[in-house]
C-alpha positions as CSV (number, residue, x, y, z in Angstrom):
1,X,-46.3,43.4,-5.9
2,X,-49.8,42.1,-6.0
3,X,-50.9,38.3,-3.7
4,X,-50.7,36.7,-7.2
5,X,-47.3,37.8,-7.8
6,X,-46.3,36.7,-4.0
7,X,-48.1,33.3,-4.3
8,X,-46.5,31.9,-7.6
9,X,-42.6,33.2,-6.6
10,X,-43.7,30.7,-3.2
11,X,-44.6,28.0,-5.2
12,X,-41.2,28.3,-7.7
13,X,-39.7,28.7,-4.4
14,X,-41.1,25.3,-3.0
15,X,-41.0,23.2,-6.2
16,X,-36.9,24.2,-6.1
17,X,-36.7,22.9,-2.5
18,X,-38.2,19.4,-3.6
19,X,-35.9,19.4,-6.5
20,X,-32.9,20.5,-4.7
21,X,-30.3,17.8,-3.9
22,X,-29.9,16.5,0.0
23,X,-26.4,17.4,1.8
24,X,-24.5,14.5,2.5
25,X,-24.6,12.8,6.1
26,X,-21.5,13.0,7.6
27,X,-21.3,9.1,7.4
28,X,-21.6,9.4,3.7
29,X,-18.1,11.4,3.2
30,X,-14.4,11.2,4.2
31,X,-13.5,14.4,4.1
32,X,-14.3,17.0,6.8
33,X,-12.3,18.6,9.9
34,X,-12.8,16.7,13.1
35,X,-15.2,18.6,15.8
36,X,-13.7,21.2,18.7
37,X,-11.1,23.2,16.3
38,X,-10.7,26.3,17.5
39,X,-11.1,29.0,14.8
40,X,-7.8,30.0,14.1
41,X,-7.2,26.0,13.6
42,X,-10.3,26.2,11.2
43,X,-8.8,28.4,9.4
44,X,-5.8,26.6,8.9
45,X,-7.4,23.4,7.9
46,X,-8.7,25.6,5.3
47,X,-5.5,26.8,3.9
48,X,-4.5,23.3,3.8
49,X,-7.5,22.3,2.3
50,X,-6.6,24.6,-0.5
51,X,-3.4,23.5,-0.7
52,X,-4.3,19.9,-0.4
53,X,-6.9,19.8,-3.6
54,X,-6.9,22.8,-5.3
55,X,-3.6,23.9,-5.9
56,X,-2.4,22.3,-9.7
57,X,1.2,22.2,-10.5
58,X,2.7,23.0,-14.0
59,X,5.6,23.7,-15.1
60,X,4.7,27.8,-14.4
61,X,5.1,27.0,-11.1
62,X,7.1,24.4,-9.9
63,X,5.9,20.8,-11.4
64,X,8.7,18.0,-12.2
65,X,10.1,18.2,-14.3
66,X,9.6,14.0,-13.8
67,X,6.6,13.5,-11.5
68,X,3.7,11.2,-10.9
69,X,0.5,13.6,-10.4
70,X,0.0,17.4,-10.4
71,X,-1.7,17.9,-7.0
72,X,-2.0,16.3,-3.9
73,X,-5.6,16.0,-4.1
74,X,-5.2,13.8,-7.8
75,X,-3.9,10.7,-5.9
76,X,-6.3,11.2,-2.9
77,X,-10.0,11.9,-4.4
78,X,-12.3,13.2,-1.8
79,X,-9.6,12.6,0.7
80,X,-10.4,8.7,-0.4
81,X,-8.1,5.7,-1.9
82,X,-6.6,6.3,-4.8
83,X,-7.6,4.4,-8.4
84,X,-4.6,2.3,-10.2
85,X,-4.2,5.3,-12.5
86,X,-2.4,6.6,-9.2
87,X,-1.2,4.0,-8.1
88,X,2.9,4.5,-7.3
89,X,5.8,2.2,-8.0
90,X,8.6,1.9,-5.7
91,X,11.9,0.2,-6.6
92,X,15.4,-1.0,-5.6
93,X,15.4,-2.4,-2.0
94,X,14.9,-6.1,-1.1
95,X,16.4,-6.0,2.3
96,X,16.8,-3.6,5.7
97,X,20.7,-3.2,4.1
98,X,18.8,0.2,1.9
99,X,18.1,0.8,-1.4
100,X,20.4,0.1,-3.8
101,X,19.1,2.0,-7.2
102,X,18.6,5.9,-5.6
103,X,21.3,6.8,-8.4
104,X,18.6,5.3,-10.8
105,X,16.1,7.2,-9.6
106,X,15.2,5.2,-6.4
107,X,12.5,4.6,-4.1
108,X,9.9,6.3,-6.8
109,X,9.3,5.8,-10.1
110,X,8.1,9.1,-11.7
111,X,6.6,7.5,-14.8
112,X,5.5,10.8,-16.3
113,X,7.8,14.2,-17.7
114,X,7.1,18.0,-18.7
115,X,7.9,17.9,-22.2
116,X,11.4,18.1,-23.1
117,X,12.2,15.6,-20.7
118,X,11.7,11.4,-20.1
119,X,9.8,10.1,-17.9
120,X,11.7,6.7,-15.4
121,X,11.6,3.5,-16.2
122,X,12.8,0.7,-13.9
123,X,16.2,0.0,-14.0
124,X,16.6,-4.0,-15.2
125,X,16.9,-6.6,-12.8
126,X,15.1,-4.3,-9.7
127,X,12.8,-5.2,-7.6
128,X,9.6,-3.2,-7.0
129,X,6.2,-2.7,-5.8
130,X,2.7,-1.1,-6.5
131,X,1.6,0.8,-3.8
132,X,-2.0,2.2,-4.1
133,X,-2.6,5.9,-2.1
134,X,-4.5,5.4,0.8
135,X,-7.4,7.5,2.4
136,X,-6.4,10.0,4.4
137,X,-8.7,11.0,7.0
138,X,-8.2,9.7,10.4
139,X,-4.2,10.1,10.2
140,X,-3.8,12.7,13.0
141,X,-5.4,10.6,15.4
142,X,-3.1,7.7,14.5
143,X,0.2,10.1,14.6
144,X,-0.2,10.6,18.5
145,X,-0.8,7.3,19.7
146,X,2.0,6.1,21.9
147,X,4.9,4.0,20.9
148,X,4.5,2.5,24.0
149,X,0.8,1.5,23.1
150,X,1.5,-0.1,19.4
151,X,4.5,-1.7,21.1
152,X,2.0,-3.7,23.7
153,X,0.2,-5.3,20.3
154,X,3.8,-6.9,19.2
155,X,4.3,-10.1,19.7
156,X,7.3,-11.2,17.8
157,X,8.0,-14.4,19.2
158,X,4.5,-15.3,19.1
159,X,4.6,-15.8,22.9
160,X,0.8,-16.1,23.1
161,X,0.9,-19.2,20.6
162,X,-2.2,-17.6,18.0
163,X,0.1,-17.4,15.1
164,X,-0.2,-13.9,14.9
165,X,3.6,-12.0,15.9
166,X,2.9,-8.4,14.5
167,X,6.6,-6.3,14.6
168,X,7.1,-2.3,14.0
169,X,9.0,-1.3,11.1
170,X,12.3,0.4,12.6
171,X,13.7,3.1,10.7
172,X,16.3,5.4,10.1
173,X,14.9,9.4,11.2
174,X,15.0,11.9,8.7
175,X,16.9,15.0,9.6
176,X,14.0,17.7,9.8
177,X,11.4,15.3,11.8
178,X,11.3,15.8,15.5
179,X,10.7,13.3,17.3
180,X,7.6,12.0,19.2
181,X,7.6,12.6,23.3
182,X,8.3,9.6,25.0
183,X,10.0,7.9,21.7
184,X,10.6,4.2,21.7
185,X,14.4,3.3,19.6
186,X,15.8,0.3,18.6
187,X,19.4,0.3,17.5
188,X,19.5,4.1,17.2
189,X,16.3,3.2,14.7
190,X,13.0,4.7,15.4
191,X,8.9,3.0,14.9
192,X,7.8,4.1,11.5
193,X,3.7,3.8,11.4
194,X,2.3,5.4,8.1
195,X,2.5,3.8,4.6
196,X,2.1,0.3,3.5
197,X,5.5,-0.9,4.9
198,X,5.0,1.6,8.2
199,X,8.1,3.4,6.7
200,X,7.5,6.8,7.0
201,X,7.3,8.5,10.5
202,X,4.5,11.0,11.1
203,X,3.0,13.3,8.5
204,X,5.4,16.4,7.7
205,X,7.8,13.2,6.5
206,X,4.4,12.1,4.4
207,X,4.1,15.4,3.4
208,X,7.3,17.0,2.3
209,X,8.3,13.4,0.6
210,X,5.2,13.3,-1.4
211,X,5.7,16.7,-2.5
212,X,9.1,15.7,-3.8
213,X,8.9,12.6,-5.0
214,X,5.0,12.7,-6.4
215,X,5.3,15.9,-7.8
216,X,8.8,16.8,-8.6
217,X,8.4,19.8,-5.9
218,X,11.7,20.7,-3.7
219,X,11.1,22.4,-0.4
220,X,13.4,23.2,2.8
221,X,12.6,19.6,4.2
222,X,13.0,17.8,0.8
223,X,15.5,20.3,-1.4
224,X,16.8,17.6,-3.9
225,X,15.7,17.5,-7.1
226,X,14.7,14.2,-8.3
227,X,15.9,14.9,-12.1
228,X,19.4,16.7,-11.3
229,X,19.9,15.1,-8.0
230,X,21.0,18.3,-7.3
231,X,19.5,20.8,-4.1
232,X,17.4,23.7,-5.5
233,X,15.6,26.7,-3.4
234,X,12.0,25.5,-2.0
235,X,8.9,25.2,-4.8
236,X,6.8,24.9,-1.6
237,X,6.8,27.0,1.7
238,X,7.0,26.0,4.9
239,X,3.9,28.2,5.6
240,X,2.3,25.4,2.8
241,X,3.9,22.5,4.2
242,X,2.4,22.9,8.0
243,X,-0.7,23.7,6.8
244,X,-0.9,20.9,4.6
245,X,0.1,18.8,7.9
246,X,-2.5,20.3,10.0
247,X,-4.9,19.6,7.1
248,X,-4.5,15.9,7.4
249,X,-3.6,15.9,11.1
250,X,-7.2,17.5,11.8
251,X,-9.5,15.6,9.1
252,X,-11.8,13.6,10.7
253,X,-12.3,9.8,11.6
254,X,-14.2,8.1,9.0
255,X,-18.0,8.3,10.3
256,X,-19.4,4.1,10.8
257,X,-22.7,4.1,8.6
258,X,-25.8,3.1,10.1
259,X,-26.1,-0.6,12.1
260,X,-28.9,-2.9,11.4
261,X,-28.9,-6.7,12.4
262,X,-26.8,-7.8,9.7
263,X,-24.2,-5.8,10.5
264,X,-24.4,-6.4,13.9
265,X,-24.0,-10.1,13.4
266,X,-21.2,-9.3,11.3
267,X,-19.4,-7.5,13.8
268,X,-19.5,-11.0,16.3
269,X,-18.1,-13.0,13.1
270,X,-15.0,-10.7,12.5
271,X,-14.0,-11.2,15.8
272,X,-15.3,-15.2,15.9
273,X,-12.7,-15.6,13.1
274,X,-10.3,-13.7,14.6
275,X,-9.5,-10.4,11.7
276,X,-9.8,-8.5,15.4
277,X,-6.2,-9.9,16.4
278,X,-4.5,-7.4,13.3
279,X,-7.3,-4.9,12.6
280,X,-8.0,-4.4,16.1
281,X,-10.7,-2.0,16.8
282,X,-9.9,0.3,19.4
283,X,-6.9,2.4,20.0
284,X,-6.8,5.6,22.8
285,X,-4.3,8.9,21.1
286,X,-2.2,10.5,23.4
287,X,-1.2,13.8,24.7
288,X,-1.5,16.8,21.6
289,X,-1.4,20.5,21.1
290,X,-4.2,19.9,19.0
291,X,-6.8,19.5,21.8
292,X,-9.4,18.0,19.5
293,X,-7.6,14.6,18.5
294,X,-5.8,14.4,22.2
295,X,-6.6,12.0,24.5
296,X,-9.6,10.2,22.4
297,X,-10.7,6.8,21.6
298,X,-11.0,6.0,18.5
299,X,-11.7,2.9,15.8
300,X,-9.2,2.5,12.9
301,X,-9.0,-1.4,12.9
302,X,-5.4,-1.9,12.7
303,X,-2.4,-2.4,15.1
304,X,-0.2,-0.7,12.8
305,X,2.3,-3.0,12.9
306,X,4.0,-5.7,10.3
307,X,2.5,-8.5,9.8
308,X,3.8,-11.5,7.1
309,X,1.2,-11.6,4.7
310,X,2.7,-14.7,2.7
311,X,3.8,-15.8,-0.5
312,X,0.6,-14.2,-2.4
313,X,1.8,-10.5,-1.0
314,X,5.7,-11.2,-1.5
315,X,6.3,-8.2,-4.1
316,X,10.1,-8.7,-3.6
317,X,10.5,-4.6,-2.6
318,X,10.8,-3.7,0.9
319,X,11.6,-0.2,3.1
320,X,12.9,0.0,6.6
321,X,13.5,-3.0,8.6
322,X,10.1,-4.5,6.6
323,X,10.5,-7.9,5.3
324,X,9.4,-8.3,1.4
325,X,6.5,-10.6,2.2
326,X,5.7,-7.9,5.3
327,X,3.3,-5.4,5.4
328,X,1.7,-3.0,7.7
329,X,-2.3,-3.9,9.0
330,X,-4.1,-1.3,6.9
331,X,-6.8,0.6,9.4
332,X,-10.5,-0.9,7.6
333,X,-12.2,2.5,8.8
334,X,-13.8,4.1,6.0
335,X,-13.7,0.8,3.8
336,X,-17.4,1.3,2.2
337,X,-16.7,4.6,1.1
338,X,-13.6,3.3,-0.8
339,X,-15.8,2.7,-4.2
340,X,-16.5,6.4,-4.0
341,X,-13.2,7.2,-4.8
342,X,-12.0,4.3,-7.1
343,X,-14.3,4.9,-9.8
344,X,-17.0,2.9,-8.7
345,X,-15.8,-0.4,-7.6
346,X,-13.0,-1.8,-5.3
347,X,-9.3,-1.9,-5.7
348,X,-8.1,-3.2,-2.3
349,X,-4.8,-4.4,-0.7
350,X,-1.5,-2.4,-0.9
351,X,-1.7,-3.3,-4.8
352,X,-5.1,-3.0,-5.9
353,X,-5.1,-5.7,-7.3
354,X,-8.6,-7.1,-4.9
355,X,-11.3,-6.0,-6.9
356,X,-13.7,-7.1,-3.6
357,X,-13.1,-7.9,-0.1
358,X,-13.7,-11.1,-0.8
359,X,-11.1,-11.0,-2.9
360,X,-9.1,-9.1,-0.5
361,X,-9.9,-11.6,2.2
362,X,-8.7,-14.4,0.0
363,X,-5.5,-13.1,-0.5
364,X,-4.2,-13.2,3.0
365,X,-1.6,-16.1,4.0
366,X,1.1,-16.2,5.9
367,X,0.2,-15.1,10.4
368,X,-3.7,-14.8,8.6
369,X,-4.0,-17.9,7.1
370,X,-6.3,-19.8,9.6
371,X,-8.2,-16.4,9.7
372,X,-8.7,-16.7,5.9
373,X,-9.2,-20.1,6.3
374,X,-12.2,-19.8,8.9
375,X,-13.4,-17.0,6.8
376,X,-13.6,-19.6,3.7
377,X,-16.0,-22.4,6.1
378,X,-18.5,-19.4,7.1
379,X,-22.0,-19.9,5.1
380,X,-23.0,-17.6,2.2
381,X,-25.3,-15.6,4.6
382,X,-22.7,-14.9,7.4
383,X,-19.6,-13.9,4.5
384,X,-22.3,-11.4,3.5
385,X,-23.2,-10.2,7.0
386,X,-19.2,-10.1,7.8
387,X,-18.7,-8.0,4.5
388,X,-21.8,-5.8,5.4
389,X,-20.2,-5.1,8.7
390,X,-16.8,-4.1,7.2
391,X,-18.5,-1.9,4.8
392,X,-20.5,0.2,7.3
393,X,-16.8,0.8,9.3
């Protein structure tokens, strides 16, 4: 090969590198593992990444045969929020007394069938709700923080006089979920913290529920079918399931984007209005086999407790102990990178139905109502600067 020859492939070689597309910064994407895994704990984040958004469901093996998506990943897009198309519908409960349609098909609507068969509808005269899927990442440092800790941030009574209470969701333990060291009860009832209503416990619950009840798959946590009602041999292995859970126990904490001086001053206003008395910033996980997420601070925004959002957020549908007009403080980390997900523009609250966080912000009543309401007397310039800052979270 002659200089000529070398020099031009250098060139090609160069002109591709300009052309070639930058990798992401970490601040830039949700998904991820978080630092210090060990490499057999790499390895099964990777199974459960797998598992999590590439494996489809037909009918070849396992899907429905009434479901809402295919695969796990469908509802949660680059480990992001999910888009209305996604969105879920839950029915038949408007008190702590249970719900009173699951021979109709209760909590879920599965609104689509494998052919041959029909697809839900809701039973006349129930009561229901549409809940939107949530990011993901984060979740494993929120499963080991303390009940003891969330507990401190309750304030039922209001004993402080802000007109903020904030109250766990207590309820009932499913059979397969062990649980947590150091467990606080109530009434034999135990402090759900993940989902809109807090009703679900920790994440093998989330995981072998939505599983079932998303995609029609039965395992050994979750064996009923939700056509038949009638127990069949697992769709999904065990192996699967804790892999899944590692998955989402081990993704990382949303990354906070670059600060400038906006963002800055945005930061004093959320706390000048007082959003840092629901979505409070800081929280410290506990003790964890999974050294990386034990014992770390970390940033959610959120108490993850129940909080009465008011007449404007009263879907009439409940789960647990959660009042209808109740709902759990959704953690704000990762909010900018929400559009990423949603096809390009915002569809916040537990709904979607907030096409901005304006909107969002709006919607609040009930404990936030003099929050929204000194949110509504800021200037132009400072809502901006107080948006900016919840974007960059």
């Amino acid at each position: 090969m002659n200089r000529k020859t070398i020099f031009a492939g250098l060139i090609i070689l160069v002109a591709c590198e300009e052309f070639q597309p930058k990798a992401p910064q970490a601040f830039e994407l949700l998904d991820g593992p978080v630092s210090g895994l060990t490499e057999a704990e790499n390895l099964q984040f990777l199974r459960g990444d797998v598992a999590f958004n590439d494996e489809v469901f037909t009918t070849a093996n396992g899907l429905g045969p009434l479901f809402v998506a295919t695969s796990c990943g469908s509802c949660h897009p680059g480990d992001g929020k999910g888009h209305p198309f996604t969105t879920l519908t839950r029915f038949g409960q408007i008190d702590e007394n249970g719900n009173q349609y699951l021979n109709l098909g209760g909590p879920q609507l599965q609104h689509r069938a494998v052919p041959g068969f029909t697809p839900e509808g809701i039973p006349p005269n129930a009561t229901f709700s549409r809940f939107t899927p949530p990011a993901n990442t984060g979740l494993g440092f929120i499963d080991v923080v303390s009940d003891t800790e969330i507990l401190t941030w309750a304030d039922p009574d209001d004993i402080d006089g802000d007109g903020i209470s904030g109250v766990p969701n207590w309820i009932n333990l499913k059979e397969y979920v062990k649980e947590r060291p150091n467990s606080v009860t109530q009434n034999g009832r135990y402090m759900g913290r993940f989902g809109k209503k807090a009703a679900t416990y920790d994440l093998l619950q989330q995981t072998a529920t939505a599983y079932n009840q998303d995609i029609g798959i039965t395992s050994s946590f979750e064996p009923v079918d939700t056509y038949s009602g009638i127990a069949f041999d697992p769709e999904v292995s065990n192996q699967t399931i804790a892999d899944v859970v590692f998955y989402l126990k081990t993704l990382k904490a949303p990354v906070p984007r670059p600060e400038n001086t906006s963002i800055l001053e945005g930061r004093v206003l959320f706390s000048v209005i007082g959003c840092n008395k629901c979505h409070r910033p800081e929280m410290k996980t506990g003790n964890s086999p999974i050294a990386a997420i034990a014992n770390k601070v970390f940033y959610p925004y959120s108490d993850l407790l129940l909080h009465d959002m008011g007449t404007a957020l009263d879907d009439g549908y409940t789960e647990g102990s959660a009042k209808t007009y109740e709902w759990r403080t959704p953690p704000l980390w990762g909010l900018g990178l929400s559009k990423n997900s949603q096809g390009g523009q915002y569809f916040l609250m537990h709904d979607g139905k907030a096409r901005s966080i304006d909107e969002a912000i709006l919607l609040h009543g009930g404990e936030a109502n003099q929050i929204r309401n000194n949110y509504q007397v800021l200037t132009a310039d400072e809502k901006t600067k107080l948006i900016q800052f919840l974007e960059s979270l």
